[in-house]
N, C-alpha and C positions, 0 to 999 in steps of 0.2 A: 471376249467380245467387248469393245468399247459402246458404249451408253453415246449416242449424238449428244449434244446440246441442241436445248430447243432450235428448231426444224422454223427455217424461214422458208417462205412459200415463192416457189422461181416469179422472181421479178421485183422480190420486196425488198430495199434497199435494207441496210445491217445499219442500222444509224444507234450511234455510242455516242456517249460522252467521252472525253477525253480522261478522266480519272478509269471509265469501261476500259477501254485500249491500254490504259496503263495496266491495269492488274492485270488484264488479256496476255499480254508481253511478259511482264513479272511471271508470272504463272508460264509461259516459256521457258523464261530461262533458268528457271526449277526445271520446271523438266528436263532440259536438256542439260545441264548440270547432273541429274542425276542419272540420265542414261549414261552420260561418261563415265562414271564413277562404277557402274554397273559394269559397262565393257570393259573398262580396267582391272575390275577385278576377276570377272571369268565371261568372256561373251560366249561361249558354251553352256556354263552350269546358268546362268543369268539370262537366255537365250528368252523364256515368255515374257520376263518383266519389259527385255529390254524391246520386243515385237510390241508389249500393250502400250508402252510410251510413245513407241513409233508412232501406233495408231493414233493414239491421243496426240500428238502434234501434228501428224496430219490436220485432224479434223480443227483444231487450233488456230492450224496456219490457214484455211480457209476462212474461218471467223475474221481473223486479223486482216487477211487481205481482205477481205470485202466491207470491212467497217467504212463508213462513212461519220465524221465526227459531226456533232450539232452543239450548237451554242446555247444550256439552255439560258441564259441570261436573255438570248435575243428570238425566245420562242412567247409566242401570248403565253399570255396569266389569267386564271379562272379567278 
């Protein structure tokens, strides 16, 4: 069982910074990098790692899609 990431509440915009979405994406394409290498080497014997990855990119790629980027340059200042 994959762990969510903190749990946005329906309707709450996913707002990142643009360094967020960067590591968001990096951290993709590790995973997915490493699922292949996985299937390459036995996608039978490798068959949980390769379903937990899955999961984890699922949940990833809904992060990603729904990121909304913000500027904090152009947010108030306390």
């Amino acid at each position: 069982m994959v762990a969510p990431r903190a749990d946005l509440p329906l309707g709450v915009v996913n707002y990142v910074t643009i360094h967020s979405l960067t590591e968001l994406k990096q951290e993709q394409t590790l995973l997915i990098d490493e699922q292949k290498i996985l299937i390459e080497q036995s996608n039978e014997i490798n068959r949980v790692q390769i379903n937990y990855i899955t999961s984890k990119l699922s949940l990833l790629e809904d992060r990603i899609n729904s990121a909304r980027i913000v500027d904090l340059s152009t947010q108030p200042q306390k």
